[in-house]
C-alpha positions as CSV (number, residue, x, y, z in Angstrom):
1,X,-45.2,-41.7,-32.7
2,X,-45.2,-38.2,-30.9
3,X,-42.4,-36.4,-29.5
4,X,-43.6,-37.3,-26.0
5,X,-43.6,-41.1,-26.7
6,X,-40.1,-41.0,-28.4
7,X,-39.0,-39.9,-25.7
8,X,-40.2,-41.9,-23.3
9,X,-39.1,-45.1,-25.2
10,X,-35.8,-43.8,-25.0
11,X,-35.8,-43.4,-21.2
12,X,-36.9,-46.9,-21.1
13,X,-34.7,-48.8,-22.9
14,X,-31.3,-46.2,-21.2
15,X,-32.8,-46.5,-17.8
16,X,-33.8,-50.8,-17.8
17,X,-29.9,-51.7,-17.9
18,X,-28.5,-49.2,-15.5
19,X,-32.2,-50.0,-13.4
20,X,-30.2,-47.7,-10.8
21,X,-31.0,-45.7,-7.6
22,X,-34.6,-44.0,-8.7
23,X,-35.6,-46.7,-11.1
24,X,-39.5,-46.8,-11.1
25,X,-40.5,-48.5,-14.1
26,X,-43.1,-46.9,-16.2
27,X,-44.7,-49.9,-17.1
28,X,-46.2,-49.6,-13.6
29,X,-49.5,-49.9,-12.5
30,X,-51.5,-46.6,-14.2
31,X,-53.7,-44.3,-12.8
32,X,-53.6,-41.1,-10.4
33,X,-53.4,-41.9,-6.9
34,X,-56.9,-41.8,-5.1
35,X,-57.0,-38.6,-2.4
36,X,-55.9,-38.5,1.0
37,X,-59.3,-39.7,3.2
38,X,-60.5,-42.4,1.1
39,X,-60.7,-46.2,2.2
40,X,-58.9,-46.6,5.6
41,X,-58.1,-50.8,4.9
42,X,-54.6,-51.2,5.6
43,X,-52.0,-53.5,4.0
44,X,-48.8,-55.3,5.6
45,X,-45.0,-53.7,5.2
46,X,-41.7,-55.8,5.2
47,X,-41.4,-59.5,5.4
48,X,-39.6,-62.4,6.6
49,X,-36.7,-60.9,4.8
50,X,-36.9,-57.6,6.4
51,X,-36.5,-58.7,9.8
52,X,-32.2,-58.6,10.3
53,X,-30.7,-61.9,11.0
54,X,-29.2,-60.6,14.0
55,X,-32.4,-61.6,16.0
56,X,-35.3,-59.6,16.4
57,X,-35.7,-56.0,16.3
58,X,-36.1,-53.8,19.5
59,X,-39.2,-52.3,20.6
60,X,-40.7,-49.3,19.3
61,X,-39.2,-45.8,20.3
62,X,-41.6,-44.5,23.2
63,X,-43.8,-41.9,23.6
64,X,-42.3,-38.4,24.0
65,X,-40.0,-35.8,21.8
66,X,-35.9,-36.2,21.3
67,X,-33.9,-33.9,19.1
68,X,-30.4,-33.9,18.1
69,X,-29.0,-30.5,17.0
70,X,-24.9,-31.9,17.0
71,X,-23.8,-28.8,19.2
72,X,-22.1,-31.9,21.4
73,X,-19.6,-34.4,20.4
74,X,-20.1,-37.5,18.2
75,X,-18.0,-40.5,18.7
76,X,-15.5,-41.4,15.9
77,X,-15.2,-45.9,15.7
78,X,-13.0,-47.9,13.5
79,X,-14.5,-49.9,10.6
80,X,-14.4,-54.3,11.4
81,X,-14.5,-57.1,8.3
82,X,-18.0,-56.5,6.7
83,X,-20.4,-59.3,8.2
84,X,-22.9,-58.7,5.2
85,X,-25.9,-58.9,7.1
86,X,-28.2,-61.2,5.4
87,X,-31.0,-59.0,5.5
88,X,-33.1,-61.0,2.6
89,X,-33.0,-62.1,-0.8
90,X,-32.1,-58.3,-2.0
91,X,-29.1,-58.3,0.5
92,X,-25.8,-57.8,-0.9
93,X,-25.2,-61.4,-0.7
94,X,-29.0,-62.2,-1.2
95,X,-30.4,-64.9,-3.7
96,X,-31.3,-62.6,-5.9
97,X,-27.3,-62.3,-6.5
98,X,-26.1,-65.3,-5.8
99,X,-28.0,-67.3,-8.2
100,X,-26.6,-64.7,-10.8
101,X,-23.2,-65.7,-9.1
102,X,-22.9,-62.2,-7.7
103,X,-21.1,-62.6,-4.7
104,X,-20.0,-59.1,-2.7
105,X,-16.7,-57.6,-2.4
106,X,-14.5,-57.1,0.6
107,X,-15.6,-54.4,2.7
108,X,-15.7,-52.9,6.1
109,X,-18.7,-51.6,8.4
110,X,-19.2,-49.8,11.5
111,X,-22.3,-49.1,13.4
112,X,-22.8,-46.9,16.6
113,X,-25.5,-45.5,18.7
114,X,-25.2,-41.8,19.1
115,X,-27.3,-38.8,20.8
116,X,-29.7,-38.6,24.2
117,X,-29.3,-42.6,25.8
118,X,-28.3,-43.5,22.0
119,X,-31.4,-43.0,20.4
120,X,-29.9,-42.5,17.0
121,X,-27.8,-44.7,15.2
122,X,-25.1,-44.3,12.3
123,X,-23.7,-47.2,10.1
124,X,-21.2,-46.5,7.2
125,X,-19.6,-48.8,4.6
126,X,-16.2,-48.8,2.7
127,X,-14.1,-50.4,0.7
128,X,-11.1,-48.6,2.1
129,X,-9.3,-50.4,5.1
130,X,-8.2,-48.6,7.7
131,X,-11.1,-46.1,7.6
132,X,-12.9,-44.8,10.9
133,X,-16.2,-43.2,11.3
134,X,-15.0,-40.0,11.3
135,X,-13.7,-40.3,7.8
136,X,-17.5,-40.3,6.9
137,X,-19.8,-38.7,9.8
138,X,-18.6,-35.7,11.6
139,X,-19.6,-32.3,13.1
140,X,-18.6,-29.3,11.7
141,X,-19.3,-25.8,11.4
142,X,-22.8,-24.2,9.6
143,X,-21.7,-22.2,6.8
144,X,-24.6,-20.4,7.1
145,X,-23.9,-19.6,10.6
146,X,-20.7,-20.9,12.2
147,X,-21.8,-20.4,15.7
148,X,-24.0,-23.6,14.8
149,X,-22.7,-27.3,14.7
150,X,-24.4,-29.8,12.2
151,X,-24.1,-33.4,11.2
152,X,-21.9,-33.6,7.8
153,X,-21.9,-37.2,6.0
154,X,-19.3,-37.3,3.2
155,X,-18.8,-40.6,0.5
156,X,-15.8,-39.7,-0.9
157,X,-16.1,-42.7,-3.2
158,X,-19.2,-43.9,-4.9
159,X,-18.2,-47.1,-2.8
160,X,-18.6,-45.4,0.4
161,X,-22.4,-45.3,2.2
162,X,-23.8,-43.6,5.4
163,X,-26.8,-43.3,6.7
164,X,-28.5,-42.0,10.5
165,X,-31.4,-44.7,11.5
166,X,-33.0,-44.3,15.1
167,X,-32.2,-47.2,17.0
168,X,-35.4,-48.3,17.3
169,X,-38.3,-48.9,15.3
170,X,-41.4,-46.3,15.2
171,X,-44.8,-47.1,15.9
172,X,-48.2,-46.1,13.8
173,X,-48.3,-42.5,15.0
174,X,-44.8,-39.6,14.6
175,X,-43.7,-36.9,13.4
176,X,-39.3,-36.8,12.0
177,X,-38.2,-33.7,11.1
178,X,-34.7,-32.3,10.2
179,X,-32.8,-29.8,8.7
180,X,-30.8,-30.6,5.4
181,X,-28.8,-28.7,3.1
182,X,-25.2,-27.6,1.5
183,X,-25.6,-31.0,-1.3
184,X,-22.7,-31.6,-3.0
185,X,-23.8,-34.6,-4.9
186,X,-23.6,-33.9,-8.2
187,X,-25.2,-31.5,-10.8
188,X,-27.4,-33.7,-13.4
189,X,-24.1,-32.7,-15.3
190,X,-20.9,-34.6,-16.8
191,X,-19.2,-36.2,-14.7
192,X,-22.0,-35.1,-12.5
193,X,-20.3,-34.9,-8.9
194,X,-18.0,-38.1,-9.9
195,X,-13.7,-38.5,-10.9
196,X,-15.2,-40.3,-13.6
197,X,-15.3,-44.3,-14.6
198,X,-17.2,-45.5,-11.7
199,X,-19.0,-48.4,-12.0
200,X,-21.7,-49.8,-10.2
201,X,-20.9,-53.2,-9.7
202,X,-20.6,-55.8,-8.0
203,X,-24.6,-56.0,-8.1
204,X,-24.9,-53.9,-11.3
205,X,-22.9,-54.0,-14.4
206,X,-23.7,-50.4,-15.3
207,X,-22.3,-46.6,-15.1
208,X,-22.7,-44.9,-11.9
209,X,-22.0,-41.7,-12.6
210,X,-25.6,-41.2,-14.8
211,X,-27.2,-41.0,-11.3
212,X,-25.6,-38.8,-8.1
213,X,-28.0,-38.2,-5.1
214,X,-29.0,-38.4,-1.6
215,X,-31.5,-39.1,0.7
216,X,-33.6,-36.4,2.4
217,X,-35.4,-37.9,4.6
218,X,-37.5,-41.7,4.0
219,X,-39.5,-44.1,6.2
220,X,-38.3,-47.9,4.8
221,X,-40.3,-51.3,6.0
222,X,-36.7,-52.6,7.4
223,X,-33.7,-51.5,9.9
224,X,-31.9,-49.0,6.9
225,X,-27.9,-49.8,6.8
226,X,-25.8,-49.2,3.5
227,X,-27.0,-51.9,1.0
228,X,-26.7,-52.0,-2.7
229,X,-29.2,-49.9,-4.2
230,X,-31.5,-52.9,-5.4
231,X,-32.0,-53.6,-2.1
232,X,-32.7,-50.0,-0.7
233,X,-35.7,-49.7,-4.0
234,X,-37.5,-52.7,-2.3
235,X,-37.6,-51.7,1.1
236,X,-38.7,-48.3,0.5
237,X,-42.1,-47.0,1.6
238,X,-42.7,-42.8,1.4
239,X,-39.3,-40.9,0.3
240,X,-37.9,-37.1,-0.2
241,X,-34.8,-38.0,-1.8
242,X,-32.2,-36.2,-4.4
243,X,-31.2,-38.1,-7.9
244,X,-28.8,-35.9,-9.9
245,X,-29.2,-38.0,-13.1
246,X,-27.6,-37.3,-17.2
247,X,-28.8,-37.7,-19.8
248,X,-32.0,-36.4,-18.0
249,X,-34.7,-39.6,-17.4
250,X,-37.0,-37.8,-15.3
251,X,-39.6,-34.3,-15.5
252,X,-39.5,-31.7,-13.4
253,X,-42.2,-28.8,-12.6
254,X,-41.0,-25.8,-13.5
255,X,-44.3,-23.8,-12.5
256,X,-46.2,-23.7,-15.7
257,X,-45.4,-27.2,-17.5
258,X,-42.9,-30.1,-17.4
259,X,-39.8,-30.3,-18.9
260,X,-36.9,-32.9,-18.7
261,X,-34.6,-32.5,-16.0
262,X,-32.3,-34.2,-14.0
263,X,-30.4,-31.0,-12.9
264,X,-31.1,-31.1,-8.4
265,X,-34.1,-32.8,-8.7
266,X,-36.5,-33.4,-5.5
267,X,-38.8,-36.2,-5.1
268,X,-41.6,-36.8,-3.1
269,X,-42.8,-40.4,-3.5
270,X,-44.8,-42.9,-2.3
271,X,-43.9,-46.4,-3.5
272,X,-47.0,-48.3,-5.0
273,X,-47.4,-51.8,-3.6
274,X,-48.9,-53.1,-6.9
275,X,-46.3,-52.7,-8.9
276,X,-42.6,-53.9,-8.8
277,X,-39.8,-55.2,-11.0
278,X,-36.4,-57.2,-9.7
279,X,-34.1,-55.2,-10.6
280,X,-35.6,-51.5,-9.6
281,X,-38.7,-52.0,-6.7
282,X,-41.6,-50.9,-6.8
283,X,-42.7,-48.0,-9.1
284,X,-44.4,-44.9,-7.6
285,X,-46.5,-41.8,-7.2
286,X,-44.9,-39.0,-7.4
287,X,-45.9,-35.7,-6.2
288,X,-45.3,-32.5,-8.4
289,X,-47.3,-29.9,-9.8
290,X,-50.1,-29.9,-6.6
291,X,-50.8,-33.3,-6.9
292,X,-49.9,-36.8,-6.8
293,X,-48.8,-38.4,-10.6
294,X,-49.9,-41.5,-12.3
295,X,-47.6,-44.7,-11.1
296,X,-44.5,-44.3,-13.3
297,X,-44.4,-41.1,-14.2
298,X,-40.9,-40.0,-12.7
299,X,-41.9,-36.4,-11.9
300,X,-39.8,-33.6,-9.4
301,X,-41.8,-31.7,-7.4
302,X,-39.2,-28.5,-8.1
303,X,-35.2,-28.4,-7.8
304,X,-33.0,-27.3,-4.6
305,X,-30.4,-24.7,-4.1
306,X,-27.0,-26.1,-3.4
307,X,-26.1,-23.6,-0.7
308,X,-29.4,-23.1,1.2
309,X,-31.0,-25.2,3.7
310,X,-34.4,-26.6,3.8
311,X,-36.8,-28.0,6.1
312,X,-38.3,-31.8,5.9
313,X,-40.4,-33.8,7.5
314,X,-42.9,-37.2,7.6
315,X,-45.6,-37.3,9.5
316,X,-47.5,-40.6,10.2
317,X,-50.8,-40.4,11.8
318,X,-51.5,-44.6,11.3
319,X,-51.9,-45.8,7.4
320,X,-51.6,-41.8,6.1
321,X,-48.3,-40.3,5.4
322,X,-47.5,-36.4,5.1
323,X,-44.3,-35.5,3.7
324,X,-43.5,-32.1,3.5
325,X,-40.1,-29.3,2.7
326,X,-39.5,-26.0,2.9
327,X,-37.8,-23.3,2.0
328,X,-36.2,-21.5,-1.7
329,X,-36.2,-23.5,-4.6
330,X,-35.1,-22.9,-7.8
331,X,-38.8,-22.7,-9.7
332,X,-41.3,-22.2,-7.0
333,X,-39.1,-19.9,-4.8
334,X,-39.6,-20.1,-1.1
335,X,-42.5,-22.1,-0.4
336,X,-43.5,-25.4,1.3
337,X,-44.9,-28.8,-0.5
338,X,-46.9,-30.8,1.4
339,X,-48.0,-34.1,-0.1
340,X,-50.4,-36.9,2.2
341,X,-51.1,-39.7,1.1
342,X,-53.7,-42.5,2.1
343,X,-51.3,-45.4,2.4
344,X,-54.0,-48.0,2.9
345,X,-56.2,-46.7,-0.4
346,X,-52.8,-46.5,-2.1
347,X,-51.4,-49.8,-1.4
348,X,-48.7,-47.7,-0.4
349,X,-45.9,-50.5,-0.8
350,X,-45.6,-52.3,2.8
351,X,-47.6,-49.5,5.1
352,X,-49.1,-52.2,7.9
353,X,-47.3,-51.2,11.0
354,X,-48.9,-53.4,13.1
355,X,-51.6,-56.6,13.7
356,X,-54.5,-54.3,13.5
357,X,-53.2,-52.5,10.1
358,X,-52.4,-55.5,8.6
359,X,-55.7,-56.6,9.6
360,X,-57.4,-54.9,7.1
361,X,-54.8,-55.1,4.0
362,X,-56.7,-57.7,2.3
363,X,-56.5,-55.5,-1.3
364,X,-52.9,-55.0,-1.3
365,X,-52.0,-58.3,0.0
366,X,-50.1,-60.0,-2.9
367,X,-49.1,-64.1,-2.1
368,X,-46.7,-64.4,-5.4
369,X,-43.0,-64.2,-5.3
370,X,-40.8,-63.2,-7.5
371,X,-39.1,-66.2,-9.7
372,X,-35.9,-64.5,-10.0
373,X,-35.8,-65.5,-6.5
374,X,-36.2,-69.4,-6.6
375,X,-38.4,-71.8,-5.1
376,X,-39.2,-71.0,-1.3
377,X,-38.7,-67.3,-2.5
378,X,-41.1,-65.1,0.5
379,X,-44.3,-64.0,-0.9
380,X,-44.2,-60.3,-2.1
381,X,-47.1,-58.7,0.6
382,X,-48.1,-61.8,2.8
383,X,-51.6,-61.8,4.5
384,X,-51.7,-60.4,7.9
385,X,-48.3,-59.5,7.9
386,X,-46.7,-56.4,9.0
387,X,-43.5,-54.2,9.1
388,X,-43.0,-51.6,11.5
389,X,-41.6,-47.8,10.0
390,X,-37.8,-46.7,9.7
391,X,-36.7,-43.2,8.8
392,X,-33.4,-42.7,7.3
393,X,-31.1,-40.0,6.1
394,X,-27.8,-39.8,4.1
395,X,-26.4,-41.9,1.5
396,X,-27.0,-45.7,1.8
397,X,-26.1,-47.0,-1.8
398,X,-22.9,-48.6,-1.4
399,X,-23.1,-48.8,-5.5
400,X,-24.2,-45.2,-5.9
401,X,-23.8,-42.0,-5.3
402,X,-20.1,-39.8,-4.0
403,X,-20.0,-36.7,-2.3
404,X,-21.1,-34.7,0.6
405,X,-24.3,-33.1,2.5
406,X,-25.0,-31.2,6.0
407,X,-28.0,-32.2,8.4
408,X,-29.0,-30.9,11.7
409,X,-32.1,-30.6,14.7
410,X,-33.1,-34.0,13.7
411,X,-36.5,-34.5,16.0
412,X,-38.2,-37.2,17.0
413,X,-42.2,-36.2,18.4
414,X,-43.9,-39.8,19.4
415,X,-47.2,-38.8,20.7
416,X,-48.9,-40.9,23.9
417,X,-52.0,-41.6,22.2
């Protein structure tokens, strides 16, 4: 056995217990992912089990542009009894658990409509009672230039979770872009951003402090709210996200060749549709060295700076995604990735916005279930069915992930065709 392959196994077998916040398994589906341009047949996003319980979602955010740049004020809310919405069978209280006898602990949440006739949203969990929004969302000065104001969200306990949703869902055509930088969670080294000891339960029976991250910027096929992280891995469809993870289980491009690294890695993934486990979602492509990787390879397209700030954004022109960030990284200097992908030739896990999407997502369209689920368990990628796009930023794992990151000039471009 080579090097390589040793090293590989050992991945496996650390990563399958702790099957925590990045988990893509490498036993998924093989193959580099077919160009940008190639057949335009779209497949279906989200499910019965995506749709909250709290009735059904609002309309789609209308034509136009709306930025947020946090130079006003953003209002502070105190946390209520955690309802656990029941947002499927990944849900914190989900039959995924519950037949495991998983049940969720007592928590609190808020959720409140902020910015320009609310068109933003910000929800936040804790286990701390007594807590108000404030204690994890606020404005505060840019260290790179305190005449500026910017959104900072803070988890002060691996327990804690907040993320920014817009209110509504988007439709088949946008452009989301934002400012993010100033991470603070973790290093890829021990105790990697943590006090040490935390654990990821109830849902996982595992260390948390192996993995420490955020989320740049990601489109998911539901409403995002904190969740456990098994839940955020199967709602996921294209992500630029942060996983500060030791001992390393992913590469990184370093400009000439790969080498491990979990040391402020960035991803830019897009979640393949024909693969998924249980425990970790789907596996994906992952885009690094000027091109997308085979499914499974868990590859960094370079590593950020802690005290810098960077550009990101996701462009959807109907079943084709762009994701793209700029600005000084640690291998590749300061540049711009761009990565587009073909969501309907991909399979891209969930992409079908809409009736005439899902029209033509007969290849990806997958009736099974998983068994783990029980009889009655939704299919995983039901004919003609479709889920409309989300883009979220911040920390959602409530299981996951403590520490603190800046955002700011989130915009919103819709166009009217």
């Amino acid at each position: 056995m080579t090097i390589r392959a040793l090293a590989v196994s050992f991945i496996a077998l650390w990563l399958a217990p702790l099957a925590a916040c990045h988990a893509a398994s490498s036993a998924g589906g093989g193959g580099a992912i077919p160009p940008a341009g190639g057949a335009s047949t779209p497949p279906p996003a989200g499910s019965p089990s995506s749709t909250p319980a709290a009735g059904t979602p609002a309309p789609a955010a209308s034509p136009g542009t709306q930025l947020e740049t946090f130079e006003g004020t953003l209002p502070d809310a105190d946390f209520a009894v955690d309802p656990v919405p029941d947002d499927g069978p990944w849900a914190d209280a989900g039959v995924y658990f519950t037949n495991q006898g998983i049940h969720p602990p007592p928590a609190f949440r808020v959720s409140q409509p902020f910015g320009a006739d609310g068109w933003l949203t910000l929800e936040s969990y804790t286990r701390s009672p007594g807590a108000h929004l404030s204690d994890f969302a606020s404005i505060v000065p840019d260290p790179a230039d305190p005449t500026n104001h910017v959104l900072q969200i803070r988890s002060p306990a691996h327990t804690d979770a907040t993320v920014v949703r817009p209110t509504r869902p988007l439709p088949a055509r946008y452009k989301v872009t934002l400012r993010v930088g100033f991470p603070h969670f973790g290093d890829g080294v021990p105790p990697n951003g943590y006090r040490g000891g935390e654990r990821a339960e109830p849902w996982l029976d595992a260390d948390a402090t192996g993995q420490n991250g955020f989320y740049w910027l990601t489109i998911l096929d539901a409403m995002p709210r904190p969740h456990n992280n098994v839940w955020i891995h199967h709602h996921r469809k294209v992500v630029v996200d942060s996983d500060n993870n030791t001992p390393p289980w992913m590469e990184m491009w370093n400009g000439t060749s790969f080498e491990w690294s979990g040391v402020h890695p960035i991803m830019m993934i897009a979640l393949d549709g024909k693969s998924s486990t249980d425990r970790t979602g789907n596996a994906f492509y992952s885009w690094s060295a000027g091109q997308w990787q085979p499914s499974g390879d868990i590859r960094a397209v370079d590593a950020y700076l802690p005290d810098h700030w960077y550009q990101v954004s996701i462009t959807r022109d109907g079943p084709r995604y762009t994701l793209e960030i700029s600005g000084e990284f640690a291998h590749g200097g300061q540049t711009t990735y761009t990565a587009t992908v073909d969501a309907a030739a991909t399979c891209t896990w969930h992409y079908p916005v809409d009736a005439t999407e899902a029209a033509g997502a007969g290849p990806c369209v997958d009736e099974s279930s998983s068994a783990a689920l029980g009889p009655g368990a939704p299919p995983n990628w039901p004919a003609g069915a479709s889920w409309p796009d989300w883009f979220m930023f911040g920390d959602p794992h409530e299981n996951f992930y403590e520490g603190d990151v800046l955002y700011d000039d989130v915009k919103l471009e819709i166009p009217s065709t």
